[in-house]
Structures are given as C-alpha cells and as structure tokens.
N, C-alpha and C positions, 0 to 999 in steps of 0.2 A: 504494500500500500504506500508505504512510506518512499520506495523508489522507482518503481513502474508507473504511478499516477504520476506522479512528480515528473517523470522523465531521465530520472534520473540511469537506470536500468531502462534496457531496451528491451519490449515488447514479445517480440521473437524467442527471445532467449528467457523469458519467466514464462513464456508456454514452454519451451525445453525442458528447464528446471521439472515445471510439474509434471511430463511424459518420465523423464527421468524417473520421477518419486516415485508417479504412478506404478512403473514398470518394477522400483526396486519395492514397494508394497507385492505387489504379485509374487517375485523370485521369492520373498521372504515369507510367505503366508497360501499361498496355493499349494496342492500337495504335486503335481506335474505339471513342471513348468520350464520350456528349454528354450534358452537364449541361443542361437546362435553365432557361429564367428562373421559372418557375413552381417546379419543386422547388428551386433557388435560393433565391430567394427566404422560400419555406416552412421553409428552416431559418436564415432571418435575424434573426428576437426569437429563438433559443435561443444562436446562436451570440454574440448580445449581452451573453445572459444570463448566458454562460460568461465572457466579458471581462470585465464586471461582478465576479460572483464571484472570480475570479484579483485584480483589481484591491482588493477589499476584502480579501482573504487577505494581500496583499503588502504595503498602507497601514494594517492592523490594526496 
C-alpha cells in the first residue's frame, strides 16, 4: 500500500511478488505439487528483477 499506490514500487512487479507467494503457499501446503525446471526457470530475470529493485529501494 504504502509503495505500489505511492509509486513508489512498480506495478508489475507487486503482481510478481504475489504469483511468487501464491505459488510458494501451494509448494508449501498442497500435498502434489511439481514445479518445474522450465517454469522455474522462466521466472528467474523477474525474480532478479524484484531483488534488484528491493535492493535499490533499501541502499536509496
């Protein structure tokens, strides 16, 4: 609330975040559940991108 309304965080990347959560609620509470290395993978430059930005937000 406090940085996505604001602008301060980008848009894009706090719907990531919550696919992220979402997906790690499921791995951690579904009883068969399998990730693969291909969709793995395919979210590894955004999940990058989100550390990146956290990290520039916190060293600003």
């Amino acid at each position: 609330m406090h940085f996505v309304r604001t602008g301060k965080f980008p848009i894009p990347l706090s719907k990531f975040y919550t696919d992220l959560f979402d997906n790690r609620q499921i791995g951690d509470y579904e009883d068969f559940i399998y990730f693969d290395e291909e969709t793995t993978s395919s979210l590894y430059p955004q999940a990058l991108e989100l550390v990146e930005t956290i990290e520039r937000m916190l060293f600003k």
